[in-house]
N, C-alpha and C positions, 0 to 999 in steps of 0.2 A: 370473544368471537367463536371459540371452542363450542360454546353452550347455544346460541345461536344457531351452529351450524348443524348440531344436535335437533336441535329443536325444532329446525326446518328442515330438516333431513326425512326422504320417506320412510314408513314404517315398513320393515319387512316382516306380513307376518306370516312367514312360512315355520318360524323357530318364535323359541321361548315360550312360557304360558297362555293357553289360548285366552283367557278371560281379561288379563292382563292388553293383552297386544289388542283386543277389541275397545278396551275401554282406554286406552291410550289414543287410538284412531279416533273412536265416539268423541270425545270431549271436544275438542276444538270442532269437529264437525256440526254436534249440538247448540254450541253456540255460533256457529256458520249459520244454521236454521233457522235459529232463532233471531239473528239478525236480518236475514231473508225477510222472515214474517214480519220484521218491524217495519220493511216499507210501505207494505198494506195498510199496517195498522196507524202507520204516522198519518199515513192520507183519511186513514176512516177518522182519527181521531181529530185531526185540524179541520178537517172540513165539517166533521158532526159538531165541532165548537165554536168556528170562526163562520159557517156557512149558515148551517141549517141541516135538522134532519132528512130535510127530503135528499140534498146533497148526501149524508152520509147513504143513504136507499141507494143512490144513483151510483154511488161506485162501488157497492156492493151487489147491484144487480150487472154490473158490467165485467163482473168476473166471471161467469159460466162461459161466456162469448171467448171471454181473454184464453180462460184455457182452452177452449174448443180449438182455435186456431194455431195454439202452441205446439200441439201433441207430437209435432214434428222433430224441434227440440228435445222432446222427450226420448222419442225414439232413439234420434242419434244419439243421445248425452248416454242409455242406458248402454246399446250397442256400444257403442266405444268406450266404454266405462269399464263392461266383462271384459273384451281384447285385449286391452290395457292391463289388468290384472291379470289375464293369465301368459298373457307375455311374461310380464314383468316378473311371476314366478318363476314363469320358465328360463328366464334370464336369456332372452328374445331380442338384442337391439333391434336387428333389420324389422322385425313382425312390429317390433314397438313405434320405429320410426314412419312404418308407411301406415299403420293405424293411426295416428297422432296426425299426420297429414291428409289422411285423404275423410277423418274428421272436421277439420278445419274446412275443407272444399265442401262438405255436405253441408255443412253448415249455413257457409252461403248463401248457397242454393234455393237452403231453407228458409235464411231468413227475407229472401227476394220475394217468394212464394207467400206465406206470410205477411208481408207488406201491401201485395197486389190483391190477394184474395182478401185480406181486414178492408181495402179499402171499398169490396163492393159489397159485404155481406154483411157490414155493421149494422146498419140501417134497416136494411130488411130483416134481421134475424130479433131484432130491438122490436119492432112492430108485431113480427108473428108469436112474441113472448107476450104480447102488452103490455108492456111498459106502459104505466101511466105517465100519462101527458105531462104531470108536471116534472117528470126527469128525466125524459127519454133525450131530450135534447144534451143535459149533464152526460150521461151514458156515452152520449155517441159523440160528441167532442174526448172524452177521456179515451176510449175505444181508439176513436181514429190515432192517436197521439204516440201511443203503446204501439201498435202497430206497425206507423211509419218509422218509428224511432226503436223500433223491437229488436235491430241486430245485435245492441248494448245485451239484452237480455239472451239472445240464440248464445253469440259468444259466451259467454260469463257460465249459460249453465255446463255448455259441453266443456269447453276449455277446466273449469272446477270439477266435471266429472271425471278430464283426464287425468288431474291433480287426486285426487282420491283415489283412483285406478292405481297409482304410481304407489299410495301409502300415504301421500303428501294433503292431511287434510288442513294443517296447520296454516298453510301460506293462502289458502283459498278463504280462510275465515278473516287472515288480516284484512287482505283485501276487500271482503264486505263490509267489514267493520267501516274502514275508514269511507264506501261509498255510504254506506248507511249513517253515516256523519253528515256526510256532504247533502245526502234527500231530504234529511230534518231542517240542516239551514235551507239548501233551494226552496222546499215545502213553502217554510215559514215567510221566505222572502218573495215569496211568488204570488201566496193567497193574502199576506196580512200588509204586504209593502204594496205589491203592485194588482193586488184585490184580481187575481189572475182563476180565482175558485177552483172548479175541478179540473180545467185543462190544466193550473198550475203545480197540483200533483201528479199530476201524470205526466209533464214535462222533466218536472225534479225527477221522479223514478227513470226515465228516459235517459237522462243526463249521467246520475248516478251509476247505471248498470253497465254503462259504454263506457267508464272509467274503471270498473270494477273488471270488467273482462280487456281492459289492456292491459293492466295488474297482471291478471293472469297468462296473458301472452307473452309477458316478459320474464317470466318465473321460469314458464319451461323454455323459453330460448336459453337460458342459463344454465338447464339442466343437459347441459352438452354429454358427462358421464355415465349417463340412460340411454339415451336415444340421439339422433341427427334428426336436427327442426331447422331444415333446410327445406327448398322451394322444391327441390326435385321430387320429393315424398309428397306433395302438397298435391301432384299433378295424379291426374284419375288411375285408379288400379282399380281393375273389374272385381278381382278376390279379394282383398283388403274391403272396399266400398261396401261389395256385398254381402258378406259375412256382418257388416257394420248394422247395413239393415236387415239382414233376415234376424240378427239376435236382437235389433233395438225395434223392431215392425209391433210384433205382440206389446210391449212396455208402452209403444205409444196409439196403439189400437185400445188398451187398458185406458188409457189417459183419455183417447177422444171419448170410451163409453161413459167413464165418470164426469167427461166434461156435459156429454150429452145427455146423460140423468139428471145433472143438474140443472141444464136448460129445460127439461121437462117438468123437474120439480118448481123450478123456478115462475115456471106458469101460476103454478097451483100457487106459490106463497105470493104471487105478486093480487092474485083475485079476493087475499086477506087484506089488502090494504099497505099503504104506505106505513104506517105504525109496525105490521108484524115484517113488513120488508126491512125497515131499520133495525130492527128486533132483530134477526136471522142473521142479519150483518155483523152486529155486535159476538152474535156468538160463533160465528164461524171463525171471525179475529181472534176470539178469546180459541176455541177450537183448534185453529193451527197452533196456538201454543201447546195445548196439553197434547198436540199429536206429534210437535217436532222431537221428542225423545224414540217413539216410535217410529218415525221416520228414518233417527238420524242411527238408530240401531239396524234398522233395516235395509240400508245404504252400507253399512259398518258389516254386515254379513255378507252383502254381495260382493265388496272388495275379497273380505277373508277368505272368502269360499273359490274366487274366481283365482287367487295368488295360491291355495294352498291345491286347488284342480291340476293349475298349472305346474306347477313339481312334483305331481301327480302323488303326493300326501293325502289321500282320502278319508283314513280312519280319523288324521286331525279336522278334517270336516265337521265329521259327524259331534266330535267330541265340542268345535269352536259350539256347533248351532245350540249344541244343549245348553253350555254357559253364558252364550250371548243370549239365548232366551229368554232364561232364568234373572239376566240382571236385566232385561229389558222392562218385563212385567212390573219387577219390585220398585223400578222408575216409575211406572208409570199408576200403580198404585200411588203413590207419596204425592204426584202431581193432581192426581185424581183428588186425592183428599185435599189439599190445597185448595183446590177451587170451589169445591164445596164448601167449603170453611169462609173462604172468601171473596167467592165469587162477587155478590153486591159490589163492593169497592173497583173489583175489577170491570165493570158495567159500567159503572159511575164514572170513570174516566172517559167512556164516549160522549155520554150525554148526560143532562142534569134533570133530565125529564123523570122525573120519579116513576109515572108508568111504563116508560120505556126499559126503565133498570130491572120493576119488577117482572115483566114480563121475560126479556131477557137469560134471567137468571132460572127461572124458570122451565125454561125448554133449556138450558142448559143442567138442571138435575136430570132429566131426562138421558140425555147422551150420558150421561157422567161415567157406567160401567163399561161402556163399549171401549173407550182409552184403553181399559185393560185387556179385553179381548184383541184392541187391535195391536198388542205389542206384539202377542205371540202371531198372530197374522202376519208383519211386515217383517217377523227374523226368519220365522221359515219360508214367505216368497223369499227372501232376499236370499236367503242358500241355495234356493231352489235357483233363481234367476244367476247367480254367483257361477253354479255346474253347469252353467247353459239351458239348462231348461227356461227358456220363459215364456213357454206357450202355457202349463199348467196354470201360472198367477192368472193369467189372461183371462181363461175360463175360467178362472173361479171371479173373477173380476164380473165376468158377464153374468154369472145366475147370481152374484150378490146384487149386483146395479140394476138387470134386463127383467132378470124374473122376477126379483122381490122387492125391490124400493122403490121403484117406479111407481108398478101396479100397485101396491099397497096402501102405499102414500095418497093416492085417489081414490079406491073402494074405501080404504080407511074413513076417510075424508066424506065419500057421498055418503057412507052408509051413518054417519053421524049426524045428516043432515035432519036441522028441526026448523021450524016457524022462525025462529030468534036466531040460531044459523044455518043461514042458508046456504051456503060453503062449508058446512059441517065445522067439525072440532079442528084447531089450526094446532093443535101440539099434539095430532097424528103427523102434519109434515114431518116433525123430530124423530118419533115411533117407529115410524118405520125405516129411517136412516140406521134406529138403532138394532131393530130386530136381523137388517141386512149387516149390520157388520159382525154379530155374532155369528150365525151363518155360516158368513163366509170366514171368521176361523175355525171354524167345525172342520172346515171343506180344506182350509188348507194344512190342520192336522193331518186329518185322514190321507190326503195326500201327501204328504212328506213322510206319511210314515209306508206307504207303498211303494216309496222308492223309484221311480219313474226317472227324479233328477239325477239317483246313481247311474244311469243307463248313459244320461248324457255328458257327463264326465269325462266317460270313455272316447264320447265320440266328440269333444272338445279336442282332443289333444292329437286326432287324425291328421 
C-alpha cells in the first residue's frame, strides 16, 4: 500500500534533480499520450479494415472540424494547468481550491457551447471544405456524435490537466488506460457486432471519455490534503475565472489557428482525391505517435516551470529547460529512426491496399526530421507557457501556421501544376508542414533565449 501510495503521490518538482523529476513526471504521462492517440487510431484502424477506405477518408477528414471546435478545452485545460502548478509550488491551498473549482464550472459552460455550436456548423463547414459526396455523410454522423457526447472529453482533458498541474501524472494515465480498453471492445462491438460503421466509433470514444473523466473527478475529490473540492469553490470567482482565461485564451487561440490551417489544408488534400485523403489519415495516426514524446515533454516543462516559478526558484528553471530539452530531442531521434526503419509495417496495419501503404510511407519520409525540430519547439514553449508567458508560443504559432504552411502548401502546390497534374505535386501538402515546423523552432529558440518569459515570472507571482 506504502509503494502505491508513492507511486500515486504528486511529484514535487521543486527539489532533487531536475532531469530526473522531468523524466519521472514524462513517463507515465507519455504513455497517457500515447494511449489518447490509440482512440483515433483504433477508429481509423477498424473502420479502414472492417469498413472501407472511404470510411477510414471520412474520419480522418472529420478531425480539423473536431479540433476547430474543441479549442475551448484547450484553453481552459492550459489555463488551469499553469494556476495549478504555480499554486501548488507555492503551497497555495485556497488559490489551488478556487482554481480547481472555478475550472470545473468553465468547463461546462464550455462543453454546452460546443455541443450547441458542433450541432449547427458540422454540415456546413463539411460542404465549404468539399467533402466528397461519398463520405461527407460518414463525417457528419461521426462529427455530430463527438460533439453531443463531447462533455466525456471537456471533462477528462481539464480535470487530467489539473492532475498534472498537481505533479499527479500517474493516476490520469490509469485511467485512460482502462477507457482505452473499454473504446477497443465498444469500437469492436458496435462496428463488427451491431455493423454500427462510423457513428459506432464515435459512440465507443464518446462512452469511453465520460468514463475516463469521472475516473478523474474522483481522484481529486480524494486529494482532500491539496486543496477543498467542495461546491462553494465550484461557484463563479471573477479573479480565479479570469486569470483561468487570460493564461489559457493564447493556448487555445494556438489551437483554433492550427485547427484552422488545417481546415484549409484540408481543402487542398481533399481536391487530390479520396486515395491521398486516406493517405494523410494514415500518417497523421502514425504522426501523433512520433509527436507524443514531444508532446508529453512539452506538457512535462510547463508543469516544472509553472511549480518551480511558483517557489520563485528560477535559476532551477533555466537549468530544468536545458535538460528536459536535451532528453527530449534524443527521444525523439530514436522514434524518428524507428519509423523510418519501419514505417511500411506500420501503414499496413490500416489498410492492405499496397498503394495506399506505399504512398503513405512516403509523405511520411518527408515529415521524418521535423519530429526532431519539434521536440526542442514544444520544451522551450512549454517553459515559456510554464513562467506565464503564453502569448510568445501563440505568435510563433501564427507565422508558423498563417504565413507559412498555409500559403506554401498552395503556391507550392499551383506552381507545380502540369497537364498530367492538375492540382500540382500532392507531397508539397507534407513540404510545407515540414518547412513550417522548422521555422517555427528557429522562432522559438530565438525566443527563449531573449528572455521575455523571465519578465513574466515575475509578474506571475504579483
Amino acid at each position: 500500500m506504502d509503494l502505491l501510495r508513492k507511486i500515486f503521490a504528486p511529484v514535487d518538482m521543486t527539489t532533487g534533480v531536475p532531469w530526473k523529476k522531468i523524466v519521472l513526471f514524462t513517463l507515465p504521462m507519455l504513455l497517457g499520450n500515447i494511449a489518447q492517440q490509440l482512440y483515433n487510431t483504433v477508429d481509423s484502424i477498424i473502420v479502414g479494415n472492417y469498413v472501407g477506405d472511404n470510411a477510414l477518408a471520412a474520419v480522418g477528414s472529420a478531425g480539423p472540424i473536431l479540433n476547430l471546435l474543441i479549442v475551448l478545452y484547450v484553453g481552459i485545460s492550459v489555463g488551469a494547468g499553469i494556476m495549478v502548478s504555480q499554486y501548488f509550488g507555492a503551497k497555495n491551498r485556497e488559490g489551488l481550491s478556487y482554481t480547481i473549482g472555478n475550472s470545473i464550472l468553465l468547463t461546462l459552460i464550455a462543453a454546452i457551447a460546443v455541443a450547441v455550436a458542433g450541432a449547427f456548423v458540422t454540415r456546413p463547414l463539411l460542404e465549404l471544405l468539399k467533402t466528397p459526396e461519398s463520405i461527407i455523410d460518414w463525417c457528419a454522423s461521426y462529427l455530430y456524435i463527438l460533439f453531443i457526447g463531447g462533455a466525456g472529453l471537456a471533462f477528462y482533458n481539464i480535470l487530467s490537466g489539473v492532475l498534472r498541474g498537481l505533479g499527479d501524472s500517474v493516476s490520469a494515465l490509469v485511467y485512460l488506460v482502462v477507457a482505452c480498453v473499454l473504446n477497443i471492445g465498444l469500437d469492436l462491438l458496435f462496428v463488427i457486432q451491431f455493423n454500427m460503421g462510423v457513428s459506432g466509433v464515435a459512440l465507443a470514444t464518446a462512452i469511453a471519455q465520460a468514463i475516463s473523466a469521472v475516473l478523474c473527478a474522483i481522484k481529486l475529490y480524494r486529494m482532500k490534503d491539496l486543496f477543498d473540492f467542495r461546491i462553494d469553490f465550484m461557484r463563479w470567482n471573477k479573479e480565479y475565472a479570469m486569470n483561468i482565461i487570460r493564461l489559457g485564451v493564447p493556448s487555445g487561440v494556438t489551437q483554433a489557428i492550427l485547427s484552422m490551417s488545417m481546415i484549409v489544408v484540408q481543402s487542398l488534400t481533399n481536391s487530390f482525391g479520396e486515395m491521398f485523403i486516406a493517405a494523410s489519415v494514415i500518417v497523421m495516426r502514425v504522426d501523433g505517435f512520433a509527436m507524443m514524446p514531444n508532446f508529453s515533454f512539452g506538457a512535462a516543462m510547463t508543469t516544472y516551470a509553472g511549480q518551480n516559478v511558483g517557489a520563485g526558484d528560477y535559476d532551477r528553471v533555466r537549468i530544468g529547460a536545458k535538460q528536459g530539452t536535451l532528453l527530449a530531442t534524443g527521444v525523439s531521434t530514436l522514434v524518428t529512426a524507428v519509423i523510418l526503419l519501419g514505417g511500411r509495417h506500420l501503414m499496413g496495419i490500416f489498410t492492405d491496399t499496397d498503394e495506399l501503404v506505399i504512398l503513405s510511407m512516403h509523405l511520411m519520409q518527408i515529415l521524418a526530421v521535423g519530429y526532431i525540430a519539434m521536440a526542442v519547439m514544444q520544451c522551450l514553449c512549454g517553459v515559456m507557457r510554464g513562467a506565464g508567458d503564453t502569448m510568445t508560443p501563440m505568435w510563433i504559432s501564427i507565422v508558423e501556421t498563417v504565413i507559412l504552411r498555409m500559403p506554401l502548401a498552395y503556391i507550392m502546390c499551383y506552381l507545380s501544376r502540369t497537364p498530367e497534374l492538375p492540382n500540382g505535386k500532392r507531397e508539397y501538402v507534407m513540404v510545407s508542414l515540414l518547412i513550417s515546423w522548422i521555422v517555427g523552432t528557429i522562432l522559438s529558440c530565438i525566443f527563449y533565449a531573449r528572455g521575455r518569459w523571465k519578465t513574466k515570472m515575475e509578474l506571475s507571482r504579483n
